[in-house]
C-alpha positions as CSV (number, residue, x, y, z in Angstrom):
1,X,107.6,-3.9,-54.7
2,X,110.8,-4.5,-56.5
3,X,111.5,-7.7,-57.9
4,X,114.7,-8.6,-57.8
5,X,116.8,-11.6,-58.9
6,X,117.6,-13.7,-56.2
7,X,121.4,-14.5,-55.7
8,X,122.7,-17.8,-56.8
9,X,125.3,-19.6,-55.0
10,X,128.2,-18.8,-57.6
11,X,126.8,-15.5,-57.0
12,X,127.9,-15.2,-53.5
13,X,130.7,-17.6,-53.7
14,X,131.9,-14.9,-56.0
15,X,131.3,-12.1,-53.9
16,X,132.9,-13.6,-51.0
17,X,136.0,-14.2,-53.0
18,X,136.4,-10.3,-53.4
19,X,139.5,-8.9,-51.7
20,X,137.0,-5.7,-51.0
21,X,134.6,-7.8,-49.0
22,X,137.1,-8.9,-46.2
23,X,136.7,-5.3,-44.4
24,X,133.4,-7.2,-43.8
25,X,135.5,-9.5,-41.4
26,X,136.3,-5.9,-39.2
27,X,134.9,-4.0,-36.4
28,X,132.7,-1.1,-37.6
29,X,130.3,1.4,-35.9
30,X,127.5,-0.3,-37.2
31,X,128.9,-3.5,-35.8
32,X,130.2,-2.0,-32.6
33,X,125.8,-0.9,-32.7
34,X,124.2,-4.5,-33.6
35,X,126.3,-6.3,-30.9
36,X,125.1,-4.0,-28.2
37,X,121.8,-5.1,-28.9
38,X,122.8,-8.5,-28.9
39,X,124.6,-9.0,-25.9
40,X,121.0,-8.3,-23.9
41,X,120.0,-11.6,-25.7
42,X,122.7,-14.1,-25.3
43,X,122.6,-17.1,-23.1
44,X,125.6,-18.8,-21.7
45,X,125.9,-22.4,-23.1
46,X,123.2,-21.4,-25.5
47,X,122.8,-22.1,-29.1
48,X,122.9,-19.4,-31.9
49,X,122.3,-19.6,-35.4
50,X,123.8,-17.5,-37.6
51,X,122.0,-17.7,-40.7
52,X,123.3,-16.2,-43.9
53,X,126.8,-15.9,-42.0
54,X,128.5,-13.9,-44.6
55,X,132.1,-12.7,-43.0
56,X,131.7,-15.0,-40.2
57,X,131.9,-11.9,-37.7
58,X,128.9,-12.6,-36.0
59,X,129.5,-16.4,-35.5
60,X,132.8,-15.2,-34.4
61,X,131.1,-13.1,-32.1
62,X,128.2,-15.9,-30.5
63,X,131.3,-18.0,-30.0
64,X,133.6,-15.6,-27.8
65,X,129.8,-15.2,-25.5
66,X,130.2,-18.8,-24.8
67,X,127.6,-19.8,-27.5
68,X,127.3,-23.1,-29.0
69,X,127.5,-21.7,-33.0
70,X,125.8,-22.7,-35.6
71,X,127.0,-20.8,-38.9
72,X,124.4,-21.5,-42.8
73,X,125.2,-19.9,-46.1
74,X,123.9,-20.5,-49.1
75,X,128.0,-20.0,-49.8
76,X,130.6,-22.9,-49.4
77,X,132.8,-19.4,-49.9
78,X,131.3,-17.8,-46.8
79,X,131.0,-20.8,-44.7
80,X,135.0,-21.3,-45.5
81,X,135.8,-17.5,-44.1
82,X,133.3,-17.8,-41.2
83,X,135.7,-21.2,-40.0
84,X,138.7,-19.2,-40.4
85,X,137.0,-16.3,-38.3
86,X,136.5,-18.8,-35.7
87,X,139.3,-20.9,-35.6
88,X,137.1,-23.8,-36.6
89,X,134.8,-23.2,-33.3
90,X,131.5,-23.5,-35.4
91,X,129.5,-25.7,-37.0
92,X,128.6,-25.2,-40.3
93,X,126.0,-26.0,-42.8
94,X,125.3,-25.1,-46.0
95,X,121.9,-25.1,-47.2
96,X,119.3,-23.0,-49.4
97,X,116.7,-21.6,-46.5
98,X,114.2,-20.8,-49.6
99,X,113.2,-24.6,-49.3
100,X,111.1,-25.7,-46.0
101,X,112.3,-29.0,-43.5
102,X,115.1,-26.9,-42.0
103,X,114.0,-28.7,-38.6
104,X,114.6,-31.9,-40.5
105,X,118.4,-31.0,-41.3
106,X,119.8,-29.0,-38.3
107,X,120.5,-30.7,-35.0
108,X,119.6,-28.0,-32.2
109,X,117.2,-25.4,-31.4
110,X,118.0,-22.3,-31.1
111,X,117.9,-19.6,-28.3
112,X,119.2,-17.2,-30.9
113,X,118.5,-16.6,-34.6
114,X,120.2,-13.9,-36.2
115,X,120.1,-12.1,-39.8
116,X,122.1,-9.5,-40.6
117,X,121.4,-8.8,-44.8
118,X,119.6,-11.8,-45.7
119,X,116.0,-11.1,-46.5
120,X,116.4,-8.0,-48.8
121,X,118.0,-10.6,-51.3
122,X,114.4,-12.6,-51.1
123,X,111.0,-12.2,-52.7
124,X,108.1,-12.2,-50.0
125,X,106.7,-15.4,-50.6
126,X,110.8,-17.1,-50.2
127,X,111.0,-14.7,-46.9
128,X,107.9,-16.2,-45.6
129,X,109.5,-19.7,-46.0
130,X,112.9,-18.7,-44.6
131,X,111.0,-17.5,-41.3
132,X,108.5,-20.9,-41.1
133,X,111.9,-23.0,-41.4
134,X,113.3,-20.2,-38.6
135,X,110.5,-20.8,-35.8
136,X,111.1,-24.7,-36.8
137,X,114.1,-24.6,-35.2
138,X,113.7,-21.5,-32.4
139,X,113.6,-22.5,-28.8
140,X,110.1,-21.6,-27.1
141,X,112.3,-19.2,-24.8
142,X,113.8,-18.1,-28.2
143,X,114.4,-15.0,-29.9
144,X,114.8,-14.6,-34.0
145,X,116.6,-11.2,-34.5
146,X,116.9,-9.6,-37.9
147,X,118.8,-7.0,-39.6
148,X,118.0,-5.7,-42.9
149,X,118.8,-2.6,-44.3
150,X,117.0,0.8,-45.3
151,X,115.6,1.9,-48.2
152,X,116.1,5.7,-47.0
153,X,119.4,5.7,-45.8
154,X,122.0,7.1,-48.1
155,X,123.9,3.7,-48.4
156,X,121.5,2.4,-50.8
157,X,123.2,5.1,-53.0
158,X,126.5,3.7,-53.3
159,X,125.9,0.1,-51.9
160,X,125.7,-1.4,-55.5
161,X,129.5,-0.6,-56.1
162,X,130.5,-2.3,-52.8
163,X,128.1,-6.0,-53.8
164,X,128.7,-5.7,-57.2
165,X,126.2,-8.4,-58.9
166,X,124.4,-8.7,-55.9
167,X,120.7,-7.7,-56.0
168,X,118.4,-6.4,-52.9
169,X,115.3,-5.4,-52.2
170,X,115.2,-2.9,-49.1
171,X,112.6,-2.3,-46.1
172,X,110.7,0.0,-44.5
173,X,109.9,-0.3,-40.6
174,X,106.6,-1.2,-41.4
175,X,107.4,-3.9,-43.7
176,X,109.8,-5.4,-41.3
177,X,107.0,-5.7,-38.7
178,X,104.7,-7.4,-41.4
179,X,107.1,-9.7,-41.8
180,X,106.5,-10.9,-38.5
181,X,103.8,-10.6,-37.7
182,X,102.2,-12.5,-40.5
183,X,104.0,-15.5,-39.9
184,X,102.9,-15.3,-36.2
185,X,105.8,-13.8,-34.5
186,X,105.6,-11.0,-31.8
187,X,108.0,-8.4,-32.0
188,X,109.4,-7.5,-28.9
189,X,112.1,-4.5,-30.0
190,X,112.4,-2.4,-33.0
191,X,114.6,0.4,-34.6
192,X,117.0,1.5,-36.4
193,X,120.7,1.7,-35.7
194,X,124.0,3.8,-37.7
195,X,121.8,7.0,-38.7
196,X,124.8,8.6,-39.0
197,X,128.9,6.6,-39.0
198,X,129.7,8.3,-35.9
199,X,130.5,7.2,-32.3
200,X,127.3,9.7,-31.3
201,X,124.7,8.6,-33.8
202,X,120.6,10.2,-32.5
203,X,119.1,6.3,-33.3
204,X,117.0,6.0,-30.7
205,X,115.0,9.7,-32.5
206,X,115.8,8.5,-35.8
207,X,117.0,5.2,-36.4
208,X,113.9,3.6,-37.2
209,X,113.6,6.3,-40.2
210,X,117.0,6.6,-41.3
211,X,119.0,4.6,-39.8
212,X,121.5,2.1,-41.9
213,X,120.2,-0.8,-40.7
214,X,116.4,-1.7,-39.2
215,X,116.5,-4.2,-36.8
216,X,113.1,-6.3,-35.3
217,X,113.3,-9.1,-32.0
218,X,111.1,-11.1,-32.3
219,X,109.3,-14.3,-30.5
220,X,106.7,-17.1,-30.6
């Protein structure tokens, strides 16, 4: 296991500040791939929480499917571009999800929970916290949906020019399924998605060995 430093939040206010990380606030094939997924999981008048919002595409994206949005960062930065994505149509909340009692600070449960690049920047012991304060606040009829990315794709190559300062830790299927499963989740769903940047991309063959991004839906 790597250990890995875990982002602070000048560290991400930072990054978020970078003129390169606004093509993070744009469509991409990867996108265009997570939000197929998604759409077989959202409820009308439903709540979603977007947790480790980053861009703010994704609250963006909960909002225009008539969700009632919930965007937390770590990031004042983040949370900032994710209200400018959404012309102020979210709620947001800043907090550290490393520290337990998030059913103590949020206001709703959730039908949705979805990470897309948060728990690569974790140890295993914070991870297992950030997914006890998720099923805190996840509806019984809920789904928590996580994106992380892969430690055999070829964008771990180059990714540490694009997050410069930014530390992670990548999975393995396997080690995305353990995360569930020991804090008492089922997964419903699994794979990968984006083995290769194309509009024709073999993921359901491949994806959960080389694709980009692994992805795991999970329930009580």
């Amino acid at each position: 296991m790597v250990k890995i430093t875990t982002p602070q939040a000048n560290d991400w206010d930072n990054y978020w500040s970078l003129d390169q990380t606004k093509r993070f606030t744009k469509i991409s094939w990867s996108k265009r791939r997570i939000i197929h997924i998604l759409d077989q999981y959202c409820v009308k008048d439903g709540f979603a929480l977007d947790a480790g919002c980053g861009s703010g595409f994704f609250s963006k994206y909960f909002c225009d499917k008539n969700m009632q949005t919930t965007a937390l960062d770590y990031s004042q930065e983040a949370l900032d571009i994710a209200l400018k994505m959404t012309n102020n149509h979210v709620e947001t909340f800043q907090t550290d999800l490393t520290q337990p009692g998030l059913d103590k600070k949020v206001r709703h449960h959730f039908d949705i929970i979805f990470t897309d690049g948060l728990f690569e920047h974790f140890s295993d012991e914070q991870q297992d916290v950030i997914m006890q304060n998720f099923k805190s606040v996840l509806k019984d009829s809920g789904y928590i949906i996580t994106f992380v990315p892969n430690k055999w794709s070829p964008w771990e190559l180059i990714r540490p020019f694009f997050m410069p300062g930014i530390e992670e830790d990548p999975f393995i299927m396997s080690r995305l399924i353990h995360l569930n499963q020991r804090n008492e989740l089922t997964v419903v769903e699994k794979n990968g998605i984006n083995t290769l940047p194309f509009a024709l991309s073999p993921d359901k063959l491949f994806g959960s060995a080389f694709g980009m991004l692994l992805f795991t839906i999970a329930k009580k």
